[in-house]
C-alpha positions in Angstrom: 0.0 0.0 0.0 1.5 3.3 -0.8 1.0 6.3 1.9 -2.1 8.4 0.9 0.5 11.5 0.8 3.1 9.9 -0.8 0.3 8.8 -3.8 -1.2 12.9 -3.2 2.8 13.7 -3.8 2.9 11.9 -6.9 0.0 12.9 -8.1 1.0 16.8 -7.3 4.1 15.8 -9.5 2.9 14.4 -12.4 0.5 17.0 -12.8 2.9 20.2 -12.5 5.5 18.2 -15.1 2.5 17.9 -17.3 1.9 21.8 -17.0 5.4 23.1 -17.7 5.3 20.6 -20.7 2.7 22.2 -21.8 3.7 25.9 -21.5 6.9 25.0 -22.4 6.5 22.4 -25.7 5.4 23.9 -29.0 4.8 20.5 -30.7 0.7 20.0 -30.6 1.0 16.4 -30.3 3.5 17.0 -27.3 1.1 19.4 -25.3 -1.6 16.8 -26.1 0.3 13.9 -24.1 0.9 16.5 -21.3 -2.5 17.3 -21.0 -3.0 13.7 -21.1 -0.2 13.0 -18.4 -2.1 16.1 -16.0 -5.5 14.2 -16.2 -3.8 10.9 -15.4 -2.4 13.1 -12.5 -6.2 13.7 -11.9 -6.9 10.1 -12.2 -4.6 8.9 -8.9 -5.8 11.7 -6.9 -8.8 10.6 -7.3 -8.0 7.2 -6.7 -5.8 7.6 -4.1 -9.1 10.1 -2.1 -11.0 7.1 -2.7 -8.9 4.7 -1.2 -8.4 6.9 1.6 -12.1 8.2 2.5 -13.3 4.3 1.8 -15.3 5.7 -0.9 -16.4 5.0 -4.2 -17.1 8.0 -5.3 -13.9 9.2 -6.3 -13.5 5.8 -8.6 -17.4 7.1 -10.6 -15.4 10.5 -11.1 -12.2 8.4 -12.7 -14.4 6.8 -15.3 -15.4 10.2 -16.2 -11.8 11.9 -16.2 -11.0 8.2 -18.9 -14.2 9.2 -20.5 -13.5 12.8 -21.4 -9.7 12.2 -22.1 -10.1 9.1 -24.6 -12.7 11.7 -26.2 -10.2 14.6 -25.9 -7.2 12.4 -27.6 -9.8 10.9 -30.6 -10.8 14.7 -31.8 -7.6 16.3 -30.7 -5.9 13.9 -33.2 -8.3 14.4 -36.0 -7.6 18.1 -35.7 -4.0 17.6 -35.7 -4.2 15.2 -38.7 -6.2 17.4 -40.8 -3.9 20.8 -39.3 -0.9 18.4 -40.6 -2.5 17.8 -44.2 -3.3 21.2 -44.8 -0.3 23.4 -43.1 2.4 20.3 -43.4 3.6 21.1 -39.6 1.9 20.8 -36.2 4.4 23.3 -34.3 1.8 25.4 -32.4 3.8 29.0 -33.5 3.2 28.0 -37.1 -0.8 27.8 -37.1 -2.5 31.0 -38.1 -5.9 29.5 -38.9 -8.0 32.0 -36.9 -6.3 34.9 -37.8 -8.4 37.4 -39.5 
């Protein structure tokens, strides 16, 4: 059994490396996986609350958080798959789309 802090610790980690990643990375596909690693992050706190409140709750709230990140990774792709076809890159600087 790991500590509840030690698992809140980790979790605390995981989720401020995925947030300089992604102020840091330019690469769309690399700020994807970081948002990806911060609501993993998510995903043991919750557990880790769960385990140590003996509550489910916090489990119903993780199949949510896997819910709107498999959905966040399917269309995020298919934007950056279609950005890739039509500007050839997916480096965040280079992507003018909305400009007017």
């Amino acid at each position: 059994m790991i500590p509840f802090e030690q698992a809140m610790l980790l979790s605390a980690i995981l989720f401020s490396i995925g947030a300089v990643g992604l102020f840091i990375r330019r690469n769309i596909l690399v700020m994807m996986m970081c948002v990806e690693l911060m609501l993993n992050a998510v995903n043991l706190a919750f557990v880790s609350a769960s385990d140590h409140l003996d509550s489910a709750e916090g489990l119903m709230y993780v199949f949510f958080v896997i819910t709107v990140a498999a959905a966040e990774a399917a269309v995020g792709l298919a934007i950056v798959v279609n950005l890739f076809r039509y500007r050839n890159t997916v480096q965040a600087e280079e992507i003018n789309l909305l400009k007017g």
